[in-house]
C-alpha positions as CSV (number, residue, x, y, z in Angstrom):
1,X,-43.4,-12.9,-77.2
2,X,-43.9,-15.6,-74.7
3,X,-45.8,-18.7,-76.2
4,X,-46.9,-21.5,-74.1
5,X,-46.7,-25.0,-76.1
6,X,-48.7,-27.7,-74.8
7,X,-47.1,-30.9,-75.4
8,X,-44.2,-28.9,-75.7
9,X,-41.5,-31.9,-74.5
10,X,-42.9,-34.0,-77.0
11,X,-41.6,-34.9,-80.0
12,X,-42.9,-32.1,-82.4
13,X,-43.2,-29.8,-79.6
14,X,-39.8,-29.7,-79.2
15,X,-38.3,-28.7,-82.6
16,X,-42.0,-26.5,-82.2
17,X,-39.8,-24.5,-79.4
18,X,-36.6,-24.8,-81.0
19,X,-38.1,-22.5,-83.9
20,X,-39.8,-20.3,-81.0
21,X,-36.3,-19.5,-79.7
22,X,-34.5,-18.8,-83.4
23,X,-36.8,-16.0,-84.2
24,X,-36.6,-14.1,-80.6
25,X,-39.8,-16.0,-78.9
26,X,-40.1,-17.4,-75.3
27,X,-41.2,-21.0,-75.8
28,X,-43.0,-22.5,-72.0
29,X,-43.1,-25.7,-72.7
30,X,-46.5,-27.0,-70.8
31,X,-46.7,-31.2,-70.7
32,X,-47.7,-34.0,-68.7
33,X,-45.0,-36.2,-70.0
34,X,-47.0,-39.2,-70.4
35,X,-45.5,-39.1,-73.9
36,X,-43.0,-36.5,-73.8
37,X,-39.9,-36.3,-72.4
38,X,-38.3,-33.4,-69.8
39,X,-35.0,-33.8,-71.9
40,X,-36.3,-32.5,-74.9
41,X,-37.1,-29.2,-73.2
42,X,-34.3,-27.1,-74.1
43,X,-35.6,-23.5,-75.3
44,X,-37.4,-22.0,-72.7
45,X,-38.9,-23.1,-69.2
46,X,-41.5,-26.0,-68.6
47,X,-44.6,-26.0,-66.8
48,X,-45.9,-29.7,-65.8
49,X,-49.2,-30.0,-66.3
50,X,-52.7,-31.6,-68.1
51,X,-54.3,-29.8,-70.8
52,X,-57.5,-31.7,-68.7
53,X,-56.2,-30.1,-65.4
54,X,-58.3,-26.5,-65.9
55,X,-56.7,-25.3,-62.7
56,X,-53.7,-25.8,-63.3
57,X,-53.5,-24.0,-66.9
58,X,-55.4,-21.3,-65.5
59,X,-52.3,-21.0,-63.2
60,X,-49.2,-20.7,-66.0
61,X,-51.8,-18.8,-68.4
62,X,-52.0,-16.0,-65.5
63,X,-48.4,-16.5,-64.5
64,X,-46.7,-16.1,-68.5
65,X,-49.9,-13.6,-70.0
66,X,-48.8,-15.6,-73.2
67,X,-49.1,-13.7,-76.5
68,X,-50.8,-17.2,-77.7
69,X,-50.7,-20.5,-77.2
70,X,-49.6,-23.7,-79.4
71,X,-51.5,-26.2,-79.1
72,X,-50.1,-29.7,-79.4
73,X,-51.0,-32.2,-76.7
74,X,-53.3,-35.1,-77.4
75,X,-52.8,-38.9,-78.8
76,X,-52.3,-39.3,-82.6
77,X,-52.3,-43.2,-82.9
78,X,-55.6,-43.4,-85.9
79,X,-55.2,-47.2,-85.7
80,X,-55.3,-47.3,-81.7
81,X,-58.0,-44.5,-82.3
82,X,-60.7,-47.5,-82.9
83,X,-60.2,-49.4,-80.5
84,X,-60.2,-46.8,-77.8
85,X,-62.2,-44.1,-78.9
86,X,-63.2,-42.7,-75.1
87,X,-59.2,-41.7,-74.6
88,X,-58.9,-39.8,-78.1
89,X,-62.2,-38.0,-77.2
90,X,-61.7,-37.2,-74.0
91,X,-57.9,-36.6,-74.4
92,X,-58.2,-34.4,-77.5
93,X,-61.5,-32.7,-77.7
94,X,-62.2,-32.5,-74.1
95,X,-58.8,-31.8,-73.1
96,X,-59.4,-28.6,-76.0
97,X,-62.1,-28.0,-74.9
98,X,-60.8,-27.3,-71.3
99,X,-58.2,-25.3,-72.5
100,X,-59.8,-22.8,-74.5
101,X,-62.2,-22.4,-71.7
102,X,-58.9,-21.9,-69.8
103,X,-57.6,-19.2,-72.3
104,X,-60.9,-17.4,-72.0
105,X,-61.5,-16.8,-68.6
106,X,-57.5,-15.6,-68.7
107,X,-58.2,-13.7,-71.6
108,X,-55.2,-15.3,-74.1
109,X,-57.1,-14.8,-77.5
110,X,-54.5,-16.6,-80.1
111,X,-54.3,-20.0,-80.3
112,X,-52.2,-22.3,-82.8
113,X,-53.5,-25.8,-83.1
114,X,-51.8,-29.0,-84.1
115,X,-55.0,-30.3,-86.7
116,X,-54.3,-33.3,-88.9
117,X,-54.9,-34.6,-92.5
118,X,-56.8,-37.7,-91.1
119,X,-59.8,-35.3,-90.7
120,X,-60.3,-35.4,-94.7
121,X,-60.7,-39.5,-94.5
122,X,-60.6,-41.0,-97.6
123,X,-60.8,-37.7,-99.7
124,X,-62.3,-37.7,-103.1
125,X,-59.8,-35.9,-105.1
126,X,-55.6,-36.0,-104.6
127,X,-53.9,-33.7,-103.7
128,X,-56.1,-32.7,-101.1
129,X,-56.6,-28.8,-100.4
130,X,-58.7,-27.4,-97.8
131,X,-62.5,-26.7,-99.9
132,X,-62.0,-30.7,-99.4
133,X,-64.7,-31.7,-97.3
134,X,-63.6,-32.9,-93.9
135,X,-64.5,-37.1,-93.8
136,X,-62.7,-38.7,-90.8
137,X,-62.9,-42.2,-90.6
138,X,-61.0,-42.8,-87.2
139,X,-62.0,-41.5,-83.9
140,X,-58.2,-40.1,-84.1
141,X,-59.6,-37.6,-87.0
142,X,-62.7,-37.1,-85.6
143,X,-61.5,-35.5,-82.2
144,X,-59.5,-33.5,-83.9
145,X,-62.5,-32.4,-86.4
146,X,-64.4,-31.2,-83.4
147,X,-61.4,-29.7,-82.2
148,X,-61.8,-27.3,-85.4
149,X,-65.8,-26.9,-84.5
150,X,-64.8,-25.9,-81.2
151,X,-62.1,-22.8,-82.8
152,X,-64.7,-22.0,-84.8
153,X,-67.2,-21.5,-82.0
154,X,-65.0,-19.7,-79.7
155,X,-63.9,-17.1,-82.5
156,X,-67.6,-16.5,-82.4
157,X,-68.3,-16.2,-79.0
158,X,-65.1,-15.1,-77.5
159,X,-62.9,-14.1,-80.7
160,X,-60.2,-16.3,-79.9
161,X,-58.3,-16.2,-83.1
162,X,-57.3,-19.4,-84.3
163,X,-55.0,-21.1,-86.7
164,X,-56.0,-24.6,-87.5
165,X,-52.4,-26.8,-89.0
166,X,-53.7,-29.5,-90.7
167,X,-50.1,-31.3,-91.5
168,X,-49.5,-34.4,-93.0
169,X,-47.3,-37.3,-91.6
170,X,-44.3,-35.3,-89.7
171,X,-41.1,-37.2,-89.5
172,X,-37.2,-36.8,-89.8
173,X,-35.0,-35.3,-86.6
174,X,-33.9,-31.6,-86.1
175,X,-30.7,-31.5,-88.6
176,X,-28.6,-30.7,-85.4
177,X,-29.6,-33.4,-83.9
178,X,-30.7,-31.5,-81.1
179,X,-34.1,-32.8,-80.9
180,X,-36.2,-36.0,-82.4
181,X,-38.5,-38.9,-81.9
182,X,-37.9,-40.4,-77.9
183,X,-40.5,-42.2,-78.0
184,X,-39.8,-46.1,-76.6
185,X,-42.6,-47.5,-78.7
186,X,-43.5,-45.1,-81.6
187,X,-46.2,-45.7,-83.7
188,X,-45.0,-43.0,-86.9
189,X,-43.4,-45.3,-89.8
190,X,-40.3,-43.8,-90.0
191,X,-38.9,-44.5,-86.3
192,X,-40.5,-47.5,-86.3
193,X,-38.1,-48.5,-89.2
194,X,-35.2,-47.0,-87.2
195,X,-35.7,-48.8,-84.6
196,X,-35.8,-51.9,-86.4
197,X,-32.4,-50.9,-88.2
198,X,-30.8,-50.0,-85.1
199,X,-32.1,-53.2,-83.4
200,X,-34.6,-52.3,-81.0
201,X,-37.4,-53.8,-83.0
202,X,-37.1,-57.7,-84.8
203,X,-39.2,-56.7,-87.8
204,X,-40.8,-53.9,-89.7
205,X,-44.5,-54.7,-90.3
206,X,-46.4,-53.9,-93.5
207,X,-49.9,-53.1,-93.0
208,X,-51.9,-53.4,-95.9
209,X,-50.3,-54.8,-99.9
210,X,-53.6,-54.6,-101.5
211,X,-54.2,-50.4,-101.5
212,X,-54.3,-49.5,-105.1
213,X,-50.8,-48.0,-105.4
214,X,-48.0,-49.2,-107.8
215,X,-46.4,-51.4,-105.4
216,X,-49.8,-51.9,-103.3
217,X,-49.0,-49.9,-99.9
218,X,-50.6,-46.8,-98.7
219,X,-48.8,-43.8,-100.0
220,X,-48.2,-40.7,-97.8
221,X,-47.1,-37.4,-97.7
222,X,-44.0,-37.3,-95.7
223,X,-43.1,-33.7,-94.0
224,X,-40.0,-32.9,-91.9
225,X,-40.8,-32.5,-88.5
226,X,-38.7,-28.6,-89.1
227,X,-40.8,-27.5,-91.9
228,X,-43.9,-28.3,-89.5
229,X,-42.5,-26.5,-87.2
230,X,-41.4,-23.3,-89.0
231,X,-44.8,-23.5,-89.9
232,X,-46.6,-22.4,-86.4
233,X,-43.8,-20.0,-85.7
234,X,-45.0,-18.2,-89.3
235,X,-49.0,-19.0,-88.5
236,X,-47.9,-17.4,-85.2
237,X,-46.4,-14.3,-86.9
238,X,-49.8,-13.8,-89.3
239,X,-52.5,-14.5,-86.5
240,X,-50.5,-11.7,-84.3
241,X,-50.4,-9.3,-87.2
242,X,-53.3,-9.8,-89.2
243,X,-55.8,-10.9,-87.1
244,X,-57.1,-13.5,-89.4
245,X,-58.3,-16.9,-88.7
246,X,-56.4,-20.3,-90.8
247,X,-57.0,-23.6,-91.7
248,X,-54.1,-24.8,-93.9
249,X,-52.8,-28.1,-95.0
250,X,-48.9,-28.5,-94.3
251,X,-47.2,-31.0,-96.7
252,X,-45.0,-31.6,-100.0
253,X,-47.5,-32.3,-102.5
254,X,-45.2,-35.4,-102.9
255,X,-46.4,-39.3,-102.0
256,X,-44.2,-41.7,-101.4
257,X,-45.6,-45.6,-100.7
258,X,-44.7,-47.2,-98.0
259,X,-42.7,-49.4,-99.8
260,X,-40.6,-46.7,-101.4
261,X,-39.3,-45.3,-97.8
262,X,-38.3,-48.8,-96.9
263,X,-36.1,-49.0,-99.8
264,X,-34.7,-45.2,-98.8
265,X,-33.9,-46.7,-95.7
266,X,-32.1,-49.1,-96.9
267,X,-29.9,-47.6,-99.1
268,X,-29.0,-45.2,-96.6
269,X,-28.2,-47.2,-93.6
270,X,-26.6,-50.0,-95.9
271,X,-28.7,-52.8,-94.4
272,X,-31.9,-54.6,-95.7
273,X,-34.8,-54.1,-93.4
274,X,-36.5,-57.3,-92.0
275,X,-39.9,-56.6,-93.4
276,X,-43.3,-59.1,-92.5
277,X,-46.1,-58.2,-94.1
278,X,-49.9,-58.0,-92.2
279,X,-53.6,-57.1,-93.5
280,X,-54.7,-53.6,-93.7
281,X,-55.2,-51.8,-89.9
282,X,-58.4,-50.5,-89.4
283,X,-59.0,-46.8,-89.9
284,X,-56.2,-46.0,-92.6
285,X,-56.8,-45.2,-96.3
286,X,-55.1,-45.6,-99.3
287,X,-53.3,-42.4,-100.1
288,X,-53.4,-38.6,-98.5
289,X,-51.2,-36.4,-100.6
290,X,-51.5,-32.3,-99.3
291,X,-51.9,-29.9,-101.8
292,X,-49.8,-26.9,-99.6
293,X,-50.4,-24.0,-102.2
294,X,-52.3,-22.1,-100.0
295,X,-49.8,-22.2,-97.1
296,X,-47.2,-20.9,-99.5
297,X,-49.5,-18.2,-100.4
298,X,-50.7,-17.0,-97.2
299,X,-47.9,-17.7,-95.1
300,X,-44.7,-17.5,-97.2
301,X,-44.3,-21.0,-96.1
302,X,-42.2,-24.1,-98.2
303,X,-41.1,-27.7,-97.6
304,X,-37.4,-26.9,-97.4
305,X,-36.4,-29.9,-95.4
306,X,-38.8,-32.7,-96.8
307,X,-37.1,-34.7,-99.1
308,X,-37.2,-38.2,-98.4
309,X,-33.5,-38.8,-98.4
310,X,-33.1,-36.0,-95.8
311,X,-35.9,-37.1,-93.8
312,X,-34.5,-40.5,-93.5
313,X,-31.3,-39.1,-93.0
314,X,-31.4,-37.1,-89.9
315,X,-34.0,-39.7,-88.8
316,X,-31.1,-41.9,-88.6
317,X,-28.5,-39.3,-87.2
318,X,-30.8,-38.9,-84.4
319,X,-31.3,-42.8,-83.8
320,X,-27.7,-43.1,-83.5
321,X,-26.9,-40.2,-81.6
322,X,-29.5,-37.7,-80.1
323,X,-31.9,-41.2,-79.2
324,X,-29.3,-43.0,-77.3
325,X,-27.6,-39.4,-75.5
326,X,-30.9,-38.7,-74.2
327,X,-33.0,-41.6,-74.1
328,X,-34.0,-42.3,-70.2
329,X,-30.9,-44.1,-68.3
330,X,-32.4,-47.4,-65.6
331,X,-32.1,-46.3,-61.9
332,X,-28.9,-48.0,-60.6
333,X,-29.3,-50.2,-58.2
């Protein structure tokens, strides 16, 4: 099937298309590379384009007649979320909006969107499954909350089917080192830290070592950026099949503290990691641990890549190689 990916040179987009292309799929990777990054587009063909630019997905929808779309552009910064809330809502939700009025007037019915766990908030009860009400408490969760209304609407109206991903915090590099984080300034803790062990970055910055965790920093569910992406190629699968709408939490079950994956990365780059500690960021909670049962029983899906060590691990590969082979060269003079 062909399957157009929107923010499909990005960083989850990519290993998104990568997983596309293993199981016989025709991955069109459709981005605006404000974020994303032409060299990661390996799999299939790319499109340049807005997801806010109607036209212009109007034009590759009619030109691919996708089988769906995966839906993956927007900003995911929660902290930089309140102080700019006008780009994550028009961004995310508008830019949704626009493309599922897009996929209707082009008649694509199957959509695959990249949800988050920051639309539960501060949830009541760990692990968090899915009857957990949705509490967002950054604009960053609330766009992508509405985002959810906005399926949920469409099905009705239009029967777009829909399959909602609400994963957890993606990191880790493809374990070929084919694809990763290019990002020249992330934001996501883990290549923030290898940058800092690579020497890109002076310091690693602790927000926040008053949560009420054992060491007293936020604890989070940490989910290779594979296993996400096996994920929509199986969410794919049942949506085409089954014609039944999703919402399902992606992650491990397993919290680790902030504190913890410093000391991972540590021992497995052999270096201590410059660490400065700062108050608590606005718009992050304490813990958010998935409970995943239900995307194990629905979609046959499991964490098979997620343990820390191997997270870190191809993290680091990709810092060392896959960053620096394809990270943008200066213009000679």
């Amino acid at each position: 099937m062909d399957v157009i990916v929107t923010g499909g040179a990005g960083y989850i987009g990519s290993h998104v298309c990568k997983s596309l292309k293993a199981e016989g799929h025709v991955p069109i990777a459709y981005d605006n590379l404000s974020s994303g990054h032409q060299a990661m587009v390996q799999w299939g063909n790319f499109e340049y384009g807005d997801v806010l630019d109607k036209p212009r997905l109007k034009e590759v929808l009619a030109k691919y007649r996708p089988a769906a779309v995966i839906h993956m552009a927007g900003v995911i910064a929660a902290g930089e979320s309140v102080d700019f809330p006008y780009k994550y809502y028009h961004t995310n939700t508008f830019g949704s909006l626009t493309l599922l009025e897009a996929m209707r007037e082009e008649k694509c019915n199957n959509i695959i969107f990249s949800s988050t766990a920051a639309v539960y908030g501060a949830a009541k009860k760990l692990p968090i499954g899915e009857e957990e009400t949705a509490a967002p408490i950054n604009p960053y969760g609330s766009s992508k909350l509405m985002i959810e209304w906005l399926l949920r609407d469409y099905f009705i109206s239009d029967a777009i089917q829909f399959a909602a991903l609400r994963y957890f915090n993606a990191a880790g590099a493809d374990p070929d080192g084919e694809a990763g984080c290019l990002h020249e300034m992330p934001n996501n803790l883990v290549p923030v830290l290898m940058q800092v062990q690579a020497g890109i970055r002076p310091v690693f910055e602790i927000y926040g070592t008053d949560y009420p965790s054992p060491d007293g920093t936020a604890i989070r569910d940490y989910v290779h950026v594979t296993d996400i992406a096996e994920a929509h190629v199986l969410a794919l699968g049942y949506l085409i099949k089954e014609k039944k709408n999703l919402t399902l939490n992606i992650g491990t079950g397993r919290g680790h503290s902030v504190k913890e994956v410093v000391h991972c990365v540590e021992k497995l780059t052999g270096r201590a990691v410059p660490v400065e500690t700062r108050p608590r960021r606005a718009g992050d909670v304490a813990e958010l641990v998935a409970d995943p049962a239900n995307a194990g029983r629905v979609l046959g899906w499991k964490a098979k890549h997620s343990h820390l060590e191997n997270i870190i691990k191809t993290a680091w590969n990709w810092q060392l190689n896959g960053y620096r082979r394809h990270q943008p060269r200066p213009a000679r003079a």
